[in-house]
C-alpha positions as CSV (number, residue, x, y, z in Angstrom):
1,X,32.3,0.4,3.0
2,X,29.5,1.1,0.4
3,X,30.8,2.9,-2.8
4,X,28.1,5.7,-1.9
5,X,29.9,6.7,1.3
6,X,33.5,6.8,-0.2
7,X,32.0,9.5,-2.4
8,X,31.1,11.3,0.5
9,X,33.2,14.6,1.6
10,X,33.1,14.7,4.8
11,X,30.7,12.5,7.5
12,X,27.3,14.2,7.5
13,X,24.9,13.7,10.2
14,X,22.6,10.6,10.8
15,X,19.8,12.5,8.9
16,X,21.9,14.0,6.5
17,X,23.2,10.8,5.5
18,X,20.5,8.6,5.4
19,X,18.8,11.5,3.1
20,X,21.9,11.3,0.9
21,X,21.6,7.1,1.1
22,X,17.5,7.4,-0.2
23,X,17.9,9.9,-3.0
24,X,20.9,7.2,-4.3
25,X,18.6,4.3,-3.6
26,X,15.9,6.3,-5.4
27,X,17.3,7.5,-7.7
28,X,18.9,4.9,-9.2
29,X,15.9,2.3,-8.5
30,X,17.8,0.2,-7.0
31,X,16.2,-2.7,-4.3
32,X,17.6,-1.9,-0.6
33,X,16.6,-4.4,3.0
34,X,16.2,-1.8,5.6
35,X,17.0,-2.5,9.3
36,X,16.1,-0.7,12.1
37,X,17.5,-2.1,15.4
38,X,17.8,-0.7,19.1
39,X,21.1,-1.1,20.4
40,X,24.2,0.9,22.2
41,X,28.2,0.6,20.9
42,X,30.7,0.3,22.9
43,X,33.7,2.8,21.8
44,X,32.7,2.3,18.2
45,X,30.3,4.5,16.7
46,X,30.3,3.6,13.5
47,X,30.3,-0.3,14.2
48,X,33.2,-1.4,12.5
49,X,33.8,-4.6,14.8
50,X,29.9,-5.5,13.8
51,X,30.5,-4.8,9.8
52,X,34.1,-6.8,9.8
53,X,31.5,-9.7,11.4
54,X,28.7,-9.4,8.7
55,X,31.6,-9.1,6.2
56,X,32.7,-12.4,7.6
57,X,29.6,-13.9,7.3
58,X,28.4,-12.1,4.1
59,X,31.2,-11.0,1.8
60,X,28.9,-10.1,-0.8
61,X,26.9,-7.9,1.1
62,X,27.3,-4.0,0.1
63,X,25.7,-2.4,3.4
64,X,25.4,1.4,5.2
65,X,25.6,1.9,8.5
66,X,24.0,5.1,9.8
67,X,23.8,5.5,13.9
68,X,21.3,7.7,16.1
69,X,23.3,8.2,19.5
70,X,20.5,10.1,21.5
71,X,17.6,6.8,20.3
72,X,20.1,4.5,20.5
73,X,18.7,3.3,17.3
74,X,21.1,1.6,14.3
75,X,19.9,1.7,10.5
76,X,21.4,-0.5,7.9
77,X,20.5,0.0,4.4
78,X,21.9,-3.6,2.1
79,X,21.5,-3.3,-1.2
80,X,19.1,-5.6,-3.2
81,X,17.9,-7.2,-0.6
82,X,14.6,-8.5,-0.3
83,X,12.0,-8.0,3.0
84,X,12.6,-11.5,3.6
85,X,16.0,-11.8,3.1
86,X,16.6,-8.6,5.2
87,X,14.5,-10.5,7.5
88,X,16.7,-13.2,8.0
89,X,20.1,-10.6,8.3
90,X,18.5,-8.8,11.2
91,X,18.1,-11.9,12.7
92,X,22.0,-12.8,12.6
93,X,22.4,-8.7,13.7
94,X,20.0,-9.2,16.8
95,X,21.4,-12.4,17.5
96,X,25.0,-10.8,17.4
97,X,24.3,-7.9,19.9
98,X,22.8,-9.8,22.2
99,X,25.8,-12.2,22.2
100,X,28.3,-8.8,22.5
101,X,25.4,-7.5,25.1
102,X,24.6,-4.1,22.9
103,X,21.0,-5.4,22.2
104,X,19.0,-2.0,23.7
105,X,15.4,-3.1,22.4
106,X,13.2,-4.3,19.1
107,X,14.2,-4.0,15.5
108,X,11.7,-3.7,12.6
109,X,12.5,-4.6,9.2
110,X,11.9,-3.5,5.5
111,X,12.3,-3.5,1.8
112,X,12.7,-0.6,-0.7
113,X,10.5,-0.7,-3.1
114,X,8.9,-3.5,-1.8
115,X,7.7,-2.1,1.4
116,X,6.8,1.2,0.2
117,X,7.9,4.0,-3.0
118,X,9.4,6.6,-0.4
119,X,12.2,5.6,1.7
120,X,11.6,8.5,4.1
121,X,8.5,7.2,4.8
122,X,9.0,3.8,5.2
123,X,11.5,4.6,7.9
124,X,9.3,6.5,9.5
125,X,6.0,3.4,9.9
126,X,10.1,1.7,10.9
127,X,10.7,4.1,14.1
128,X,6.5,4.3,15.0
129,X,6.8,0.3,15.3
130,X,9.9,0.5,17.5
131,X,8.4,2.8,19.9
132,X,5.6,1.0,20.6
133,X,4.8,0.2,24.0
134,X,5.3,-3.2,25.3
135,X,7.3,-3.7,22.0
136,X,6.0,-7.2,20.5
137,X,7.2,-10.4,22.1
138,X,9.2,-12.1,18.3
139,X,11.4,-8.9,18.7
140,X,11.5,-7.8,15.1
141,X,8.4,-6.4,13.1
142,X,8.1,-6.5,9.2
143,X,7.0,-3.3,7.6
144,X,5.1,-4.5,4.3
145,X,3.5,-2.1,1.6
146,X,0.2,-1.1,3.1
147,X,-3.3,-2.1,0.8
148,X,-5.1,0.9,0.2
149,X,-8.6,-0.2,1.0
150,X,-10.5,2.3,-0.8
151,X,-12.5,1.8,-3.5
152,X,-12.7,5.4,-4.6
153,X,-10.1,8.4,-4.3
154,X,-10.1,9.5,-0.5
155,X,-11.3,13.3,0.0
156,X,-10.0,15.7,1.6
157,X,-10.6,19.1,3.1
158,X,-8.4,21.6,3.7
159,X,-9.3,24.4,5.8
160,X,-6.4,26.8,5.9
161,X,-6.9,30.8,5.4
162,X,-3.4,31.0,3.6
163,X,-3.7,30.8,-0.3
164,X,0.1,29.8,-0.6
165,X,-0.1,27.1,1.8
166,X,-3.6,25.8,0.3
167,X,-2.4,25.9,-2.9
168,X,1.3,23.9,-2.3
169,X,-1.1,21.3,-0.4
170,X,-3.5,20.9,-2.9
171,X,-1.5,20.5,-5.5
172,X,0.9,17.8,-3.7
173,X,-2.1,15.8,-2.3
174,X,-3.8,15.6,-5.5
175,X,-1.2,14.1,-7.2
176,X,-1.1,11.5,-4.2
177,X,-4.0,10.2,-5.7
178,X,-7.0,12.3,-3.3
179,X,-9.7,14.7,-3.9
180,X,-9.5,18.0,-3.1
181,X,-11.5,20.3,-1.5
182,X,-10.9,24.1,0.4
183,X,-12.0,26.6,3.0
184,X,-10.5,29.5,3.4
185,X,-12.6,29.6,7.3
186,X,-14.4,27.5,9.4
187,X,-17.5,28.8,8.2
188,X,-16.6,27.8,4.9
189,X,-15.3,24.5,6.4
190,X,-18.5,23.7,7.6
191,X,-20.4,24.0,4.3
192,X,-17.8,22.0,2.7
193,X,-18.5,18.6,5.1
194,X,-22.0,18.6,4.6
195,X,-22.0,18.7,0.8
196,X,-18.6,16.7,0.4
197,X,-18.4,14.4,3.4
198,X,-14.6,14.3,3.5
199,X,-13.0,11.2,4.9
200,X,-10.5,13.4,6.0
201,X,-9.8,17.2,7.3
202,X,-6.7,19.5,7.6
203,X,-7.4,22.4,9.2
204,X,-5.6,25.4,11.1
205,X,-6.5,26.7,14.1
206,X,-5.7,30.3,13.7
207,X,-8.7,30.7,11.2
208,X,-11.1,33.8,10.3
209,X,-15.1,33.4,11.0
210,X,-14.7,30.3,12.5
211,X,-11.4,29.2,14.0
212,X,-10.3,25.9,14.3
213,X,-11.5,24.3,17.5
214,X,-14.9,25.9,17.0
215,X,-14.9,23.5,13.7
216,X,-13.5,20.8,15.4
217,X,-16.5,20.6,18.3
218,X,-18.8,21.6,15.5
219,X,-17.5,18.4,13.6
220,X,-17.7,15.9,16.7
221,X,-21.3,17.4,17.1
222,X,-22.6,16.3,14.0
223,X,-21.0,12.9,14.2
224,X,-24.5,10.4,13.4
225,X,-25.4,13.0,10.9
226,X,-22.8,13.4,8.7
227,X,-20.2,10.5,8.0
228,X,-17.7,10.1,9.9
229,X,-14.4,11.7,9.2
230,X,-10.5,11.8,10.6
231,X,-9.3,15.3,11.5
232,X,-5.6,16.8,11.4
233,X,-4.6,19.7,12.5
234,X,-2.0,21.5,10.9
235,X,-1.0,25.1,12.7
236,X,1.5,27.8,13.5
237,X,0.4,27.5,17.3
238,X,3.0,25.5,19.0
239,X,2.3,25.3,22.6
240,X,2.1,22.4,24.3
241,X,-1.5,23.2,25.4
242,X,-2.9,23.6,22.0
243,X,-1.7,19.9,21.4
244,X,-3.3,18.6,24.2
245,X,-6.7,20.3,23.6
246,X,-6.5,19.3,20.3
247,X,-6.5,15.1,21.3
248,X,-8.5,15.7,24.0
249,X,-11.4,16.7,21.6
250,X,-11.2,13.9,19.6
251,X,-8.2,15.0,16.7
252,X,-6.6,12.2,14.8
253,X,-3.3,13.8,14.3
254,X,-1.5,17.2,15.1
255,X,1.6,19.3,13.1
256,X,3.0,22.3,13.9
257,X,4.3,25.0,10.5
258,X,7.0,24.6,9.2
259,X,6.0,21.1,8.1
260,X,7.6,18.0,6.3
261,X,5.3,17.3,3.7
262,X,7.3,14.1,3.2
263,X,5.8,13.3,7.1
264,X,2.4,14.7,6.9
265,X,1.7,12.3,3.1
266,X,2.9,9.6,5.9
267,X,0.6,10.4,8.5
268,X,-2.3,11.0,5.8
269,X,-2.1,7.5,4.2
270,X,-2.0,5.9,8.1
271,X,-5.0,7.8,8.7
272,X,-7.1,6.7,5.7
273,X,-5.8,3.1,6.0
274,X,-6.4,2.2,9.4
């Protein structure tokens, strides 16, 4: 067992832990392979029969084990491992579930700090590449650092009526590296794209003047005369039906408040790179 979870108190949960494992990792700059695998025990939750065969095959390898029973989905953080070398040990993983038949689907692979600077958020590009639908024939995808295509910072509008939200946004997305710009309403968030042309906007529905989906058809209205731009929305309103109107005109990306800003700096940077 890694020397990290002997220090542990009691088991934590699968988040809990692998939250604990990335502010170690992080912390202490050390390289860590990341594996991501699809894949059902059999009696043994925390895989002891699979780490006493890795041990056998790798006694130098110092590796956690954190398991997701309801998404049936295995993560293994190895320390100082490379993307290509964690490459390789998911290989003998998959190859070893399928032999004990606890293979339940795709595994994607990465490398901290290779693959990314936030471990949260490299797991997460992890889990959106194993959900994909058909999953990719080789069976395991490599998560490498995306190139930031951009030859200029990215802006970005924020169009959100509450001053303590705009303010803990701006400041956090600034120091990501993007422009800022605010509207406190739609009205104001329609001034703001014509003399900015943002690559990007966060808005609110719930909004004074103008709320939010009168910005968003007012947006895909001008599209030919202003450039073209991504938009997320970011609201209170959590019904299912403000979701779906929200894709169905055109949005690139929805949250609901509370938020994860960890999550929504993920989404962001997908956005402006694809």
């Amino acid at each position: 067992m890694n020397p990290v979870e002997k220090s542990m108190a009691k088991p934590p949960g699968f988040v809990e832990k692998l939250r604990y494992l990335f502010r170690y990792y992080e912390a202490s700059k050390m390289a860590c392979g990341m594996i991501a695998i699809r894949c059902r025990h059999r009696g043994d939750p925390e895989w002891k029969e699979l780490q006493e065969f890795l041990a056998n095959q790798r006694p130098e390898l110092a590796a956690s084990f954190c398991y997701e029973e309801n998404a049936k989905r295995l993560v293994i953080l190895a320390e100082e491992l490379t993307v290509a070398e964690t490459h390789y040990l998911a290989i003998v993983i998959k190859e070893y579930l399928q032999r004990t038949e606890q293979l339940a689907g795709g595994a994607a692979v990465a490398a901290y700090p290779e693959s990314g600077d936030a471990m949260e958020e490299i797991l997460m590009e992890m889990t959106e590449r194993l959900n994909q639908k058909p999953f990719p024939h080789a069976g395991i995808q490599v998560v490498l650092r995306p190139e930031e295509k951009w030859d200029r910072p990215p802006r970005l509008l924020l169009v959100e009526s509450d001053p303590v939200i705009q303010q803990i946004l701006s400041v956090r997305l600034a120091k990501n590296g993007y422009e800022i710009f605010q509207a406190l309403d739609g009205k104001e968030g329609q001034q703001k794209i014509l003399q900015v042309q943002p690559d990007l906007i966060i808005t609110e529905l719930t909004l004074p003047v103008m709320n939010g989906y009168q910005l968003i058809d007012w947006v895909q209205r001008q599209h030919g005369q202003t450039a073209a731009c991504k938009i997320v929305v970011l609201t209170d309103r959590r019904l299912e039906e403000d979701m779906s109107h929200c894709f169905q005109k055109g949005v690139a990306d929805f949250l609901t408040k509370p938020f994860s800003p960890v999550e929504l700096d993920w989404r962001i940077k997908r956005l402006l790179i694809s």
